[in-house]
C-alpha positions as CSV (number, residue, x, y, z in Angstrom):
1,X,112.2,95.3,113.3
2,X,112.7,99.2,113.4
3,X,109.7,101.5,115.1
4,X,110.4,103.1,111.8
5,X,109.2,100.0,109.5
6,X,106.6,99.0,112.0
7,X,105.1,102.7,111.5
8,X,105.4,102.5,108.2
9,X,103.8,99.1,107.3
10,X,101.4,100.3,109.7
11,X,100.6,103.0,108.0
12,X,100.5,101.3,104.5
13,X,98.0,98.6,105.8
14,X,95.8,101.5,106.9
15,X,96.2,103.1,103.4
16,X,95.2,99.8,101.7
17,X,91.9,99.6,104.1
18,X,90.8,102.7,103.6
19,X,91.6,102.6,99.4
20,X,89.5,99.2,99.4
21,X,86.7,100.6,101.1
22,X,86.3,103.3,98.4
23,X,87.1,101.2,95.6
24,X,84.3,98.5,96.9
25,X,82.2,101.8,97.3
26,X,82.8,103.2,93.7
27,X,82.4,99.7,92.2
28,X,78.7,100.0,93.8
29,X,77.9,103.2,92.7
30,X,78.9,101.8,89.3
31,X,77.0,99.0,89.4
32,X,73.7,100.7,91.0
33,X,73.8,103.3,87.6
34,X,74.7,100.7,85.2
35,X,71.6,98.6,86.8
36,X,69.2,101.2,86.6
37,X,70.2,102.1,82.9
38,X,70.2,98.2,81.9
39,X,67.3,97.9,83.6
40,X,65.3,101.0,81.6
41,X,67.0,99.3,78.1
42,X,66.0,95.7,78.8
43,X,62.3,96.8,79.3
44,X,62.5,98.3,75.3
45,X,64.4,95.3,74.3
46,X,62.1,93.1,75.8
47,X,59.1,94.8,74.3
48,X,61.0,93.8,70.9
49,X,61.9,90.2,71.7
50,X,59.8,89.5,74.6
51,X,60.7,88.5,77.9
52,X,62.0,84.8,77.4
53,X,64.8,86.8,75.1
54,X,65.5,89.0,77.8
55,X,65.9,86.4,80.9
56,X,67.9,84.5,78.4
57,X,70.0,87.4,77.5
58,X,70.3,87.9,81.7
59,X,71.9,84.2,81.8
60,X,73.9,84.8,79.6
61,X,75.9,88.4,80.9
62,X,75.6,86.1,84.6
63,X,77.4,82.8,82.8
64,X,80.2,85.1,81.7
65,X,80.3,87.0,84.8
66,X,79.4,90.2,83.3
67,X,75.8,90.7,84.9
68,X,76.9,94.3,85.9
69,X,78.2,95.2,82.8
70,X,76.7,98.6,80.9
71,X,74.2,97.8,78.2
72,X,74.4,99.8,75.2
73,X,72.6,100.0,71.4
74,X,74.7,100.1,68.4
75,X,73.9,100.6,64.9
76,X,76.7,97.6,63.9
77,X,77.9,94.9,65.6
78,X,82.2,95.2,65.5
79,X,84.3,92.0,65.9
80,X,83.8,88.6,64.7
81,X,80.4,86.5,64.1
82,X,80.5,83.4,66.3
83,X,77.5,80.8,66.5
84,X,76.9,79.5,70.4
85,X,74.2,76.9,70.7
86,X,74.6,77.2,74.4
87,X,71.6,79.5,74.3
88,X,68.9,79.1,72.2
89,X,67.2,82.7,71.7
90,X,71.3,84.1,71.2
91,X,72.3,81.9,68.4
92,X,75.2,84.4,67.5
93,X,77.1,86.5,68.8
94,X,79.8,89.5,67.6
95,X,82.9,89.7,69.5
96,X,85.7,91.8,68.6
97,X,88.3,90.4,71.2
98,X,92.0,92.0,72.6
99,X,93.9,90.0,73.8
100,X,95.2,92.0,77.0
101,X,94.3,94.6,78.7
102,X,95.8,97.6,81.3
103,X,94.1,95.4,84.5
104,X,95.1,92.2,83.8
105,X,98.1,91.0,82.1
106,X,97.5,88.3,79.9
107,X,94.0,89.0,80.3
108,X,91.5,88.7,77.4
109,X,88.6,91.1,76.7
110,X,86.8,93.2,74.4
111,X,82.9,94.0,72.7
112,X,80.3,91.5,72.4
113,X,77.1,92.5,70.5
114,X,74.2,90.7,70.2
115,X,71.2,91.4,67.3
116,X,67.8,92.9,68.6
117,X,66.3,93.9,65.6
118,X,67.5,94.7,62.3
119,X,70.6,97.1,62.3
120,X,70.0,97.5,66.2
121,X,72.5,95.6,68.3
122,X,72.7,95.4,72.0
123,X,77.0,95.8,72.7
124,X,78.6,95.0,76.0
125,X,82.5,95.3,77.5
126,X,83.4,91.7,78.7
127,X,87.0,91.0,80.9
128,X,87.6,87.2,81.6
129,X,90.3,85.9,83.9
C-alpha cells in the first residue's frame, strides 16, 4: 500500500472520528432542548388528562422509539384516523405517513397526532427503520 493511501485513509478515519463526536454532540443538545420543551408541555397536558394519560402517552413515543421526539400542539390532527387498542388512554391515533424519506431509503415516516382536548392535538415526527 502507497504512504499516499495510508495517509489518506488515515486521515479519513480521523475525519469520521471527529464528525461522529459532533454529530453525537448535536444529537444531545437536540435532545436536552426537545426534553425540556416536552417536559414544560406534558405538565399542561397532564393537567388536562391527568397523569395516567401522560405516562401512557410516555410508553407510547418509547414503544416506537421516538421518546426524544419534539412535542407540539395543533389545532387539527393531518393524516389518517387509526384505532390502536394497544394503549388504552390513546385509543386513536392520526398519522399522515410518507413513505421515504432523505435519511433512510425505503424508510417510512411522517406526523402522528394524538387528541388532548377538543380541537387541541398533541403532533409528533416519527422515522421507523
Amino acid at each position: 500500500m502507497s504512504y499516499e493511501k495510508q495517509f489518506r485513509d488515515a486521515l479519513f478515519k480521523k475525519w469520521d472520528k471527529e464528525f461522529d463526536k459532533g454529530w453525537k454532540s448535536f444529537v444531545d443538545d437536540v435532545r436536552a432542548k426537545n426534553k425540556v420543551s416536552n417536559d414544560r408541555l406534558l405538565k399542561i397536558v397532564e393537567a388536562i388528562k391527568g397523569k395516567d394519560f401522560v405516562d401512557e402517552l410516555r410508553g407510547f413515543l418509547i414503544s416506537i422509539d421516538e421518546e426524544f421526539a419534539y412535542l407540539q400542539i395543533a389545532r387539527k390532527p393531518v393524516g389518517m384516523r387509526l384505532k390502536d387498542d394497544r394503549f388504552e388512554l390513546i385509543p386513536e391515533l392520526w398519522i399522515d405517513q410518507r413513505s421515504s424519506n432523505m435519511y433512510k431509503i425505503g424508510g417510512i415516516g411522517g406526523t402522528i397526532c394524538i387528541q388532548i382536548k377538543e380541537n387541541r392535538w398533541l403532533k409528533f415526527h416519527f422515522e421507523l427503520l
